[in-house]
FINULO-150182 format. One record per residue (C-alpha): residue number from 1; chain; x, y, z. Coordinates in pm, 1 decimal. Layout:
% FINULO-150182
+-----+--------+----------+----------+----------+
! num ! chaine !        u !        v !        w !
+-----+--------+----------+----------+----------+
! NUM !      A !        X !        Y !        Z !
...
+-----+--------+----------+----------+----------+
This chain:
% FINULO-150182
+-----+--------+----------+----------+----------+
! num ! chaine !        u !        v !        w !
+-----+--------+----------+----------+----------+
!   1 !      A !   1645.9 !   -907.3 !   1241.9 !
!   2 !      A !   1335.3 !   -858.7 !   1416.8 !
!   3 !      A !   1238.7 !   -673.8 !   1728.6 !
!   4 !      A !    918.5 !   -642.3 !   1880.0 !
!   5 !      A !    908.4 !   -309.8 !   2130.9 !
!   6 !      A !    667.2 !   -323.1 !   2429.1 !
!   7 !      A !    701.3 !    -55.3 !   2640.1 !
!   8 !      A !    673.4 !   -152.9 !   3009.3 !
!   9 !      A !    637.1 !    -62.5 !   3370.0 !
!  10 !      A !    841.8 !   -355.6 !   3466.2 !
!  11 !      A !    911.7 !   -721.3 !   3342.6 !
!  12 !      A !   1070.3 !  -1025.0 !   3429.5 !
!  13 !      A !   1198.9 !  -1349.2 !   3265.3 !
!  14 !      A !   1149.6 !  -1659.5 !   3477.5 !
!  15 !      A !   1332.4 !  -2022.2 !   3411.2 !
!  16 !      A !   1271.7 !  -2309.5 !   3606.9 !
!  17 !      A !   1170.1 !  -2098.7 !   3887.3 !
!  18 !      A !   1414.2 !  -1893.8 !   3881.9 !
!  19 !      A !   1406.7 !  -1502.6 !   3813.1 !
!  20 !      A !   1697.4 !  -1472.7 !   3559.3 !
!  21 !      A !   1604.0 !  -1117.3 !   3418.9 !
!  22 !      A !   1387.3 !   -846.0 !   3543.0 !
!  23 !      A !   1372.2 !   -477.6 !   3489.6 !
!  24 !      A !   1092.0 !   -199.1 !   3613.5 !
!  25 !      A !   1033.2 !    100.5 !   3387.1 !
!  26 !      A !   1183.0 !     68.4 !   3003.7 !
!  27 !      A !   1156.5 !   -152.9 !   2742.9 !
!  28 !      A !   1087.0 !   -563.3 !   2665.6 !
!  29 !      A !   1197.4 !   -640.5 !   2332.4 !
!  30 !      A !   1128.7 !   -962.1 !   2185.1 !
!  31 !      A !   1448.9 !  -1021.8 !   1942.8 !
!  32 !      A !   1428.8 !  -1308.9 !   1610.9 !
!  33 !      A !   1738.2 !  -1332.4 !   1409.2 !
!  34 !      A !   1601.6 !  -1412.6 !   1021.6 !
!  35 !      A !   1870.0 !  -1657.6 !    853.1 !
!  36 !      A !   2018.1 !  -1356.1 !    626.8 !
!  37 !      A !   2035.2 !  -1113.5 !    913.4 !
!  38 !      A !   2413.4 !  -1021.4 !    996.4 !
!  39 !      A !   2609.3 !   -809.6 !   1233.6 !
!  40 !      A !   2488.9 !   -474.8 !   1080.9 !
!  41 !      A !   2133.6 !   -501.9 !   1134.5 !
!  42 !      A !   2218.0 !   -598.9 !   1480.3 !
!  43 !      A !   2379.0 !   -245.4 !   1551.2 !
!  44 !      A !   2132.8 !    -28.4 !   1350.8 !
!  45 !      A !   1842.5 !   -161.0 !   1544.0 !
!  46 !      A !   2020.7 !   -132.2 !   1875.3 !
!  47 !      A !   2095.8 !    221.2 !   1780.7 !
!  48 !      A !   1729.1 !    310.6 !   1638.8 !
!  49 !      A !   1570.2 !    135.2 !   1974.8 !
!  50 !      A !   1838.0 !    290.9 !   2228.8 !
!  51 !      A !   1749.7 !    629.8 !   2034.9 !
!  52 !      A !   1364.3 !    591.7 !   2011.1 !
!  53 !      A !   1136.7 !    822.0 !   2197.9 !
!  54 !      A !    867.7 !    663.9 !   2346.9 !
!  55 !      A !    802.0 !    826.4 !   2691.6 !
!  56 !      A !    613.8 !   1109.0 !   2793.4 !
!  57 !      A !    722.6 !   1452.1 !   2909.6 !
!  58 !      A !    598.7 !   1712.3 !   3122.3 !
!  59 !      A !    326.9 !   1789.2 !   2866.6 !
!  60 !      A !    224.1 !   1443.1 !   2797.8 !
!  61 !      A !    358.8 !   1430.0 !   2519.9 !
!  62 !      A !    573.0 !   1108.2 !   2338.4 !
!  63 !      A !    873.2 !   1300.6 !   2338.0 !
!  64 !      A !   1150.3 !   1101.8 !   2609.0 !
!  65 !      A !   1375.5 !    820.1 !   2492.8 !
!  66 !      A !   1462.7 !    527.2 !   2738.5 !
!  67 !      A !   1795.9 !    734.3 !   2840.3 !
!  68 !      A !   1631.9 !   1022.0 !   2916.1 !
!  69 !      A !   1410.9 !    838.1 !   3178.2 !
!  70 !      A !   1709.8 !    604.3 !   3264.6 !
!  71 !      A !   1441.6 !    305.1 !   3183.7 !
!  72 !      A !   1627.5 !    -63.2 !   3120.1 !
!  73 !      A !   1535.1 !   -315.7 !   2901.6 !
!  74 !      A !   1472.5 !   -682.0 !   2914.7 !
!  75 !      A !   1571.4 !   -843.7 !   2601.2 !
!  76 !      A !   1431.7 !  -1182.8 !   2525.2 !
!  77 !      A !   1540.2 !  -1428.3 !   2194.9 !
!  78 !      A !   1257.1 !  -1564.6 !   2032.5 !
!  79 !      A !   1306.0 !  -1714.0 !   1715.8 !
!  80 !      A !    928.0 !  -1724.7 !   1663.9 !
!  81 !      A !    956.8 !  -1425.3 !   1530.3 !
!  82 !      A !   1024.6 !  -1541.4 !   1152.4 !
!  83 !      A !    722.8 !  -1804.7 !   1177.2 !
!  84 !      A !    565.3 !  -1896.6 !    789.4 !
!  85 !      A !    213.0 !  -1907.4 !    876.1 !
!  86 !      A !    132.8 !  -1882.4 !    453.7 !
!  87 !      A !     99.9 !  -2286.9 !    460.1 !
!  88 !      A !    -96.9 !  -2585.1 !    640.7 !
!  89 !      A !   -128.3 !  -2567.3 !   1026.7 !
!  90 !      A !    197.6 !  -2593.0 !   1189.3 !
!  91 !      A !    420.5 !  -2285.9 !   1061.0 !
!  92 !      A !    757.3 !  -2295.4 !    964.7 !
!  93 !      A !   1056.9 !  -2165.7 !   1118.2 !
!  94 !      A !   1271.6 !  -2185.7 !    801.4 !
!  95 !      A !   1347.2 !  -1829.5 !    800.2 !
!  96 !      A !   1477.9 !  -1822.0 !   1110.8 !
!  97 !      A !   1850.8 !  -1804.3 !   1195.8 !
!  98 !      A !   2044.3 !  -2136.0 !   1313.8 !
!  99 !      A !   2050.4 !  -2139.5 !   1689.9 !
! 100 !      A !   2474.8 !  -2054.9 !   1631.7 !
! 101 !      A !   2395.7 !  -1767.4 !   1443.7 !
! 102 !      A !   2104.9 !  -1657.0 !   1636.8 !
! 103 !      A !   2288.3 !  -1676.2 !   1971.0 !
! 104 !      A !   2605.3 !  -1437.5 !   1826.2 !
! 105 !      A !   2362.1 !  -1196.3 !   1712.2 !
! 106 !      A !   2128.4 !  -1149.4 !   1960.7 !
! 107 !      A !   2451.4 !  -1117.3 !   2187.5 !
! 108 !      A !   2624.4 !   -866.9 !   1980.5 !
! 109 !      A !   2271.8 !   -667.5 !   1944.0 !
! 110 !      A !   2229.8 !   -683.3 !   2396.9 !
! 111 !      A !   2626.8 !   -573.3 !   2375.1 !
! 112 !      A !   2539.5 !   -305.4 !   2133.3 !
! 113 !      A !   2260.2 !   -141.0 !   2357.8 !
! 114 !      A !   2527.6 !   -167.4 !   2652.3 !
! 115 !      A !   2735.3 !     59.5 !   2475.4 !
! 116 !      A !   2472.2 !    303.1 !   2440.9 !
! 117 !      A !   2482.6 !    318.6 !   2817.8 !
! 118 !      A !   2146.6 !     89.9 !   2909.6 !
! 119 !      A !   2098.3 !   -165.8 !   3124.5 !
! 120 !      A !   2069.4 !   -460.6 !   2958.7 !
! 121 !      A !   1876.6 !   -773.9 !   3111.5 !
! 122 !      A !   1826.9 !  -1077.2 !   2932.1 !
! 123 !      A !   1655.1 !  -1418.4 !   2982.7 !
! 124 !      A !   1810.1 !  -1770.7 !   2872.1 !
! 125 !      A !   1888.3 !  -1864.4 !   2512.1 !
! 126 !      A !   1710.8 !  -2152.4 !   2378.1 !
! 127 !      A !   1580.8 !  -2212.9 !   2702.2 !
! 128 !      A !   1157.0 !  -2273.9 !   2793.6 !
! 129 !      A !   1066.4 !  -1893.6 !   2973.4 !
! 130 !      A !    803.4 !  -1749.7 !   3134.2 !
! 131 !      A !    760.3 !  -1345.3 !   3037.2 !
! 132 !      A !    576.6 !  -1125.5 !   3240.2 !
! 133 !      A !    501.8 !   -746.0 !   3101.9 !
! 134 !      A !    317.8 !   -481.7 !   3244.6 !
! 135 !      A !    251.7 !   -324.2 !   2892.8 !
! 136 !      A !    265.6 !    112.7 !   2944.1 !
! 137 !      A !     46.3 !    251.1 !   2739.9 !
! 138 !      A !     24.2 !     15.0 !   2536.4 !
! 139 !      A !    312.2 !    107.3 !   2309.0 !
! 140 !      A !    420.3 !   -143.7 !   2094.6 !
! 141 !      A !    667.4 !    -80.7 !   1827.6 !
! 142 !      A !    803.3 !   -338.7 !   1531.9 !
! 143 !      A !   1139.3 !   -298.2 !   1416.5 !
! 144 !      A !   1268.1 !   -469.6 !   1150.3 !
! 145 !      A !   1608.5 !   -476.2 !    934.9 !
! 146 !      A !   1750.8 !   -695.0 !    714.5 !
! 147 !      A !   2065.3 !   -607.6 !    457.2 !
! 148 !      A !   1933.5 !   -751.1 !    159.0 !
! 149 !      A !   1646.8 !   -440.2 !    156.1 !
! 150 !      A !   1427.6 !   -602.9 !    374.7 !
+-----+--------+----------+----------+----------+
């Protein structure tokens, strides 16, 4: 799995016109399943992103993690993520997860952040969205786990 961190003043998911997701303060994580990922990489990142310290304190310094600001996040599938750009013009997605797998672990890794206590919002599975960010900082983090060593 693959999860790209922005960290955000607020951000919102819109499908056919419709505001399904939206969160202020916190995180927007952009979340591709890779074809070998499985349930464990799905937990570890939750728990690594749910733990990371991002925010500032008093001081100004990056020491506060999304809990201890009680930020949300907005969690978006995008299976984009494992794009082959090595070859020709159009890249492939053949890395990617099937859209059955995909779907069971993205929700698993959104259930897993629950548990950590977050709010958890989420746009549409293999549906056409619109994402808007107001990017903090900018902060953006790449996290990335795979079983096999990757």
């Amino acid at each position: 799995m693959k999860v790209i961190l922005q960290k955000v003043k607020r951000a919102s998911v819109v499908v056919n016109n419709d505001i399904v997701g939206k969160i202020d303060k916190g995180y927007c994580l952009l979340v591709g399943v890779h074809k070998n990922s499985v349930e464990e990489d799905a937990k570890l990142l939750a728990k690594k992103i749910a733990d990371a310290r991002l925010f500032e304190d008093d001081n100004g310094k990056i020491n506060l993690g999304l809990k201890d600001i009680g930020g949300e996040i907005l969690s978006i599938s995008q299976f984009t993520l494992y794009a082959d750009t090595r070859k020709g013009k159009r890249p492939s997605f053949t890395n990617a997860a099937t859209a059955e797998k995909a779907n069971d672990l993205y929700l698993k890794f959104n259930d897993y952040l629950r548990a950590e206590g977050i709010k958890v919002e989420t746009g549409i599975f293999q549906t056409h969205m619109e994402v808007s960010i107001i990017n903090d900082g900018p902060i953006t983090v790449v996290y990335e786990k795979l079983t096999n060593g990757n």
